[in-house]
C-alpha positions as CSV (number, residue, x, y, z in Angstrom):
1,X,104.4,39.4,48.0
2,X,107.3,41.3,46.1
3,X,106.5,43.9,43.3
4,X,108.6,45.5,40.8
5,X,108.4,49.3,40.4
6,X,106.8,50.8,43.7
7,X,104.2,49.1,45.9
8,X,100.8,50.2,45.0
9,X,98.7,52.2,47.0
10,X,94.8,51.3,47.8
11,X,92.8,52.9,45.1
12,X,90.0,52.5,43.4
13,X,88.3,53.7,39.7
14,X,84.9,54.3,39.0
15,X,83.9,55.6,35.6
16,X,81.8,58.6,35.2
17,X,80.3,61.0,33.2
18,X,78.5,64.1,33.8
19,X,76.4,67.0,31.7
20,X,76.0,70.2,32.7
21,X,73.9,73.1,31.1
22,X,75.7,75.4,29.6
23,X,73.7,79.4,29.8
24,X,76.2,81.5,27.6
25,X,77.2,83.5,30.5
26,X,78.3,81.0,33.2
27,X,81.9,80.1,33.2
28,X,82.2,77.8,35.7
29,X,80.4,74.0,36.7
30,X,80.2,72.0,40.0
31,X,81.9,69.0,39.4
32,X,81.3,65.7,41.8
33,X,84.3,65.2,42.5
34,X,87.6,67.0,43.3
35,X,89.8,67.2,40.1
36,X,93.1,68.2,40.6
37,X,95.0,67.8,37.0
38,X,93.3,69.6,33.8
39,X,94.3,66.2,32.0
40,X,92.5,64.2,34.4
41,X,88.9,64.5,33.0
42,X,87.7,65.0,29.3
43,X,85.3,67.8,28.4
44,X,83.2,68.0,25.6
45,X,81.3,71.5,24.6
46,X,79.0,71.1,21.6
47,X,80.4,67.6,20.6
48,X,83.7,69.6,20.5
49,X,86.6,67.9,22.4
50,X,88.3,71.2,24.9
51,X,92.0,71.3,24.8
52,X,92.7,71.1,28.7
53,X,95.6,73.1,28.6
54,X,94.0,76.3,26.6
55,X,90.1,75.7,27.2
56,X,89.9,75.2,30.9
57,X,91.6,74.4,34.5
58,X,90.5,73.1,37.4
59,X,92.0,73.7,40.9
60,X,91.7,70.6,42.9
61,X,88.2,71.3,44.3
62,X,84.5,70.5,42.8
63,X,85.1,73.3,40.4
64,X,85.7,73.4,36.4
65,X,86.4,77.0,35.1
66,X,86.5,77.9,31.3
67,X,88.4,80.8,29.8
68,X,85.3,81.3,27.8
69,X,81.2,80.4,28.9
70,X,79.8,77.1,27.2
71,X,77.1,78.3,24.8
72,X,73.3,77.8,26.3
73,X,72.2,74.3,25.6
74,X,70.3,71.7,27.5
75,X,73.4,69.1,28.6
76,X,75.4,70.2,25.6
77,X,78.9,70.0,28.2
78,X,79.7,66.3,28.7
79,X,82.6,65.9,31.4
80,X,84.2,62.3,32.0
81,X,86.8,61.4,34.4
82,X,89.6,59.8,33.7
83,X,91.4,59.6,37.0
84,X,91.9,57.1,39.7
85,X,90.1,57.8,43.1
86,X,92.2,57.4,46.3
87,X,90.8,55.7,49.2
88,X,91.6,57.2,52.2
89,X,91.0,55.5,55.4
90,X,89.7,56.9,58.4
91,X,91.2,56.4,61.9
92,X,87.9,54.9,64.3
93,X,86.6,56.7,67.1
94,X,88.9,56.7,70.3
95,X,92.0,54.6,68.1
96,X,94.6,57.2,67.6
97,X,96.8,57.4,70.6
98,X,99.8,59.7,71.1
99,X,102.0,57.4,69.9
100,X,100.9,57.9,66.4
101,X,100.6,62.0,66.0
102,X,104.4,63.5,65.5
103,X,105.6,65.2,68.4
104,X,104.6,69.4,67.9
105,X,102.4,68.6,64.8
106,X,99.2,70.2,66.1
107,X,98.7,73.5,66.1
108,X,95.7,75.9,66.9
109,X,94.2,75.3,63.4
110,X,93.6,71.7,64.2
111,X,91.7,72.7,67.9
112,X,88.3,74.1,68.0
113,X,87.4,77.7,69.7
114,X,86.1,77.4,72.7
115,X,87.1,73.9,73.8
116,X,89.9,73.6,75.7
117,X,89.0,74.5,79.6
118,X,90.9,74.6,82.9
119,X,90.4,70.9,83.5
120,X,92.4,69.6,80.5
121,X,95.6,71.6,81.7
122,X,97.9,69.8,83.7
123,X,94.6,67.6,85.1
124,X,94.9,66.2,81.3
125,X,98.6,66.2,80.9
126,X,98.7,70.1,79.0
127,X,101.3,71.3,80.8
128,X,102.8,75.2,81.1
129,X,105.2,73.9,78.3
130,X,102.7,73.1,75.6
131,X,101.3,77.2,76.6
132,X,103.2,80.1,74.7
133,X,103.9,82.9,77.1
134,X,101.9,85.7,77.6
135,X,99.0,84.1,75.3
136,X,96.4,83.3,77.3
137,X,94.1,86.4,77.6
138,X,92.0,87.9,80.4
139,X,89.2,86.9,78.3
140,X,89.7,83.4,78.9
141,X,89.5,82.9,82.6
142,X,86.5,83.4,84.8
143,X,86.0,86.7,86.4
144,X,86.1,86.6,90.0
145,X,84.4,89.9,89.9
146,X,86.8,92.3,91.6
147,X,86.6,95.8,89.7
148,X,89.7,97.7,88.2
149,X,91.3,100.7,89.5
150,X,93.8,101.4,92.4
151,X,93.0,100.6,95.9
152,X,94.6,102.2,99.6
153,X,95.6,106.1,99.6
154,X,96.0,108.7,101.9
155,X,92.2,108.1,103.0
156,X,91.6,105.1,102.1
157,X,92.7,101.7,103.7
158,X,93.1,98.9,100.5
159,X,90.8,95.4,101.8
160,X,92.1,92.6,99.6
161,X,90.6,88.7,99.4
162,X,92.9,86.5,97.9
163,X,90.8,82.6,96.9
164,X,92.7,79.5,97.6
165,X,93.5,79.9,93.6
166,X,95.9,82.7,94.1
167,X,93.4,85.3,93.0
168,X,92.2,88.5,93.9
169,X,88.7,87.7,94.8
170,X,87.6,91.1,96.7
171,X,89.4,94.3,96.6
172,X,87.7,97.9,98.4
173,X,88.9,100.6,99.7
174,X,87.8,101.7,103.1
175,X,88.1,105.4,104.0
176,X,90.1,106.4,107.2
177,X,88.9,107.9,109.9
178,X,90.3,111.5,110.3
179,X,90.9,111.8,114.0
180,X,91.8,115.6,115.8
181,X,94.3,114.9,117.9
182,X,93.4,118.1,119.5
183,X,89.8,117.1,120.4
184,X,90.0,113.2,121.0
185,X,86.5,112.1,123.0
186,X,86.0,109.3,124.8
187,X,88.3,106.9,126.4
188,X,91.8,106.6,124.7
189,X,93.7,103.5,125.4
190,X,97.6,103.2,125.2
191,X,99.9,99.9,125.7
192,X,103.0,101.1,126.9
193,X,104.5,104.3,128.6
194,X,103.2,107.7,128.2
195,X,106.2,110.2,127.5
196,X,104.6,114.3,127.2
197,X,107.0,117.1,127.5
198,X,104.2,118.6,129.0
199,X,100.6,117.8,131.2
200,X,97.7,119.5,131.6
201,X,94.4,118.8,133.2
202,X,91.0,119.9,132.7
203,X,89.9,122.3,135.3
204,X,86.2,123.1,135.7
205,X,84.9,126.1,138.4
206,X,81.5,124.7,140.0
207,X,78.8,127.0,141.7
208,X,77.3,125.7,144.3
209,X,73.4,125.1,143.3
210,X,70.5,124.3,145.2
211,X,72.5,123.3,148.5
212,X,74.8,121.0,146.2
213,X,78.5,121.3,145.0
214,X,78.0,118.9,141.8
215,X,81.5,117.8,140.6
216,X,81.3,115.9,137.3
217,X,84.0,113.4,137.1
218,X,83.6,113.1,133.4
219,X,84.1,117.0,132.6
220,X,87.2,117.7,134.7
221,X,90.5,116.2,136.6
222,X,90.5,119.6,138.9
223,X,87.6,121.2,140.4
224,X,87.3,124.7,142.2
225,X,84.1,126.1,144.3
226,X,83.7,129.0,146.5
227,X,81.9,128.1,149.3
228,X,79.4,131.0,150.2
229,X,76.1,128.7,151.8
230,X,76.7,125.2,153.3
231,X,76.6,122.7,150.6
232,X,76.3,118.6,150.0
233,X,79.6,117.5,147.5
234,X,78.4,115.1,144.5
235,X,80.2,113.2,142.8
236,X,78.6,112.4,139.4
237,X,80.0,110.0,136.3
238,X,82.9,108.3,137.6
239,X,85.3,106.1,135.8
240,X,84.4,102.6,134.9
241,X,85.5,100.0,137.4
242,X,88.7,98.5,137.6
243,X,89.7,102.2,136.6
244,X,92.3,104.2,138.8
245,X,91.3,107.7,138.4
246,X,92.2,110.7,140.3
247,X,91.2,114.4,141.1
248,X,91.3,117.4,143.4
249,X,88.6,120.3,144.7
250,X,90.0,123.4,145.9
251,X,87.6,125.4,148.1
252,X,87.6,128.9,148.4
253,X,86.5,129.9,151.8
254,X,83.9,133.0,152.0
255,X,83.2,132.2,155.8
256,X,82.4,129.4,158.2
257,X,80.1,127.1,156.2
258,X,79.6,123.4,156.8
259,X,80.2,120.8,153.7
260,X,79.0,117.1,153.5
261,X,81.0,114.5,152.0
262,X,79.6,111.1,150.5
263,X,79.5,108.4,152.5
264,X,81.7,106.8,150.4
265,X,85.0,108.5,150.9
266,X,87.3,106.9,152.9
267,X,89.6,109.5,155.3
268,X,92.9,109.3,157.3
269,X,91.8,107.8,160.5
270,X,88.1,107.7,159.1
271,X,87.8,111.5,159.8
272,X,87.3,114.4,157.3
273,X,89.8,117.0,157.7
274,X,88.9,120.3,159.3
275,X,88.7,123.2,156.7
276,X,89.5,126.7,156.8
277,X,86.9,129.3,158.3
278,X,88.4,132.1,156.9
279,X,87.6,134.3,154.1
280,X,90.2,133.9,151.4
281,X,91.5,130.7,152.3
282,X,91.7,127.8,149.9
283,X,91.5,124.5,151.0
284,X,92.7,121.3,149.0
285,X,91.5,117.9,148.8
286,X,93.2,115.4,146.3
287,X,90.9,112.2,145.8
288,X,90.7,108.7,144.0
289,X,88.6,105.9,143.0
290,X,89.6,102.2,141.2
291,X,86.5,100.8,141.9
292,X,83.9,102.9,139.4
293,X,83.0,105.5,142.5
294,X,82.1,102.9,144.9
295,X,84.7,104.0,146.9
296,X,87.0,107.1,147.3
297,X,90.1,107.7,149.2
298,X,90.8,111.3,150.2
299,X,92.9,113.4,152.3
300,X,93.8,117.2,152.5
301,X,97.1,117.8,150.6
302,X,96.4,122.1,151.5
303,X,94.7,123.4,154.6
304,X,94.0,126.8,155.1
305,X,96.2,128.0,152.4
């Protein structure tokens, strides 16, 4: 159907007049409806008609203002509208697609606190573009619990855990050890050559005590005993198997004494050499084991020295 003028829009009047107390202080009055032209409702004050543009305003809300308070009186302000009331239609539940909302017409305003969460980005099409930079806060994402500050020195050694997210998840520092260079114990193990500019040995000078020349392979590489009193030789905490390790006893003759070996050194030609008998003399025996002690191969690299 054609009009002349413009096409009319859906509205709808319904008459209606309201009274109000007026208390001789009070300047304002709740109206019912929103009422946003002075001109749009007639006032009445004491069966006196108000001039809307000197006696009172109204700002588009629920709310009637005077310039001066309505005497007390018991309904003596009578307010009737005189305005048409718009209909505005609401969109139904789950009807409003993105076809229908103007490309970049939302902003934060329209989106409740609190409500957007790490599933409706990018899993529900929000996307890095829709995201200004440098706006989402530390606040906003879970804490995965790993505590400020700076991690790895001099002493410490920096343990980081990284989640299949891409996050620090665990972060400590773990102090160093300090090691002496100077006084390493235990076993040290090297892959690769050994270059020193220079070598030295551990030597240890063992007495002979209660018949028994004790050496103790963990102590010493070198060895040295006098021999004043026939004697047994021990051989006490040798290397772990598999474990080429090497040493030497000198023996400084006092006399003609007798020493027993272990059974378990193997000599040239299965005989032990012949040692000196004189006083003074220093005899030298250089010996190894790779087998944790069970066996040890000898031989006399000085005799009667």
């Amino acid at each position: 159907m054609s009009f002349l003028g413009n096409t009319p829009t859906t509205q709808s009047f319904t008459s209606l007049t309201e009274r109000f107390n007026g208390n001789g202080s009070a300047t304002t009055v709740t109206l019912s409806r929103a009422v946003y032209n002075a001109s749009d409702i007639e006032v009445i004050v004491n069966n006196v008609q108000q001039d809307p543009y000197d006696a009172y305003t109204v700002n588009g809300t629920n709310t009637l203002t005077f310039t001066e308070a309505p005497s007390s009186g018991t309904g003596n302000i009578i307010v009737t509208y005189r305005n048409y009331t718009i209909s505005k239609f609401v969109p139904g539940e789950n009807t409003v697609t993105a076809s229908s909302i103007v490309d970049g017409t939302i902003t934060g305003a329209k989106i409740t606190s609190n409500t957007i969460t790490g599933t409706q980005i990018v899993d529900r099409s929000i996307t890095g573009l829709e995201i200004a930079a440098n706006t989402i806060g530390s606040s906003n994402l879970v804490t995965t619990g790993v505590s400020a500050g700076n991690y790895g020195s001099a002493s410490n050694i920096p343990v980081i855990t990284v989640g299949t997210d891409g996050r620090v998840t665990y972060a400590a520092n773990v102090a160093t050890a300090t090691v002496d260079v100077n006084n390493i114990t235990g076993n040290v193990n090297i892959s690769g050559n050994v270059k020193a500019q220079t070598y030295q040995e551990t030597f240890s000078n063992v007495s002979i005590a209660s018949g028994n020349i004790t050496c103790n392979l963990a102590s010493a590489t070198i060895f040295k005993t006098v021999v004043t009193s026939a004697a047994n030789v021990i051989f006490t905490s040798p290397p772990p198997n598999l474990t080429g390790f090497s040493f030497l006893i000198q023996l400084s003759q006092t006399g003609s004494y007798a020493l027993t070996w272990p059974a378990s050194i193997q000599w040239p030609l299965n005989t032990a050499p012949t040692l000196s008998t004189t006083a003074g003399y220093v005899d030298t025996i250089a010996l190894y084991t790779i087998d944790g002690g069970s066996n040890y191969y000898a031989t006399s690299v000085l005799s009667q020295f």
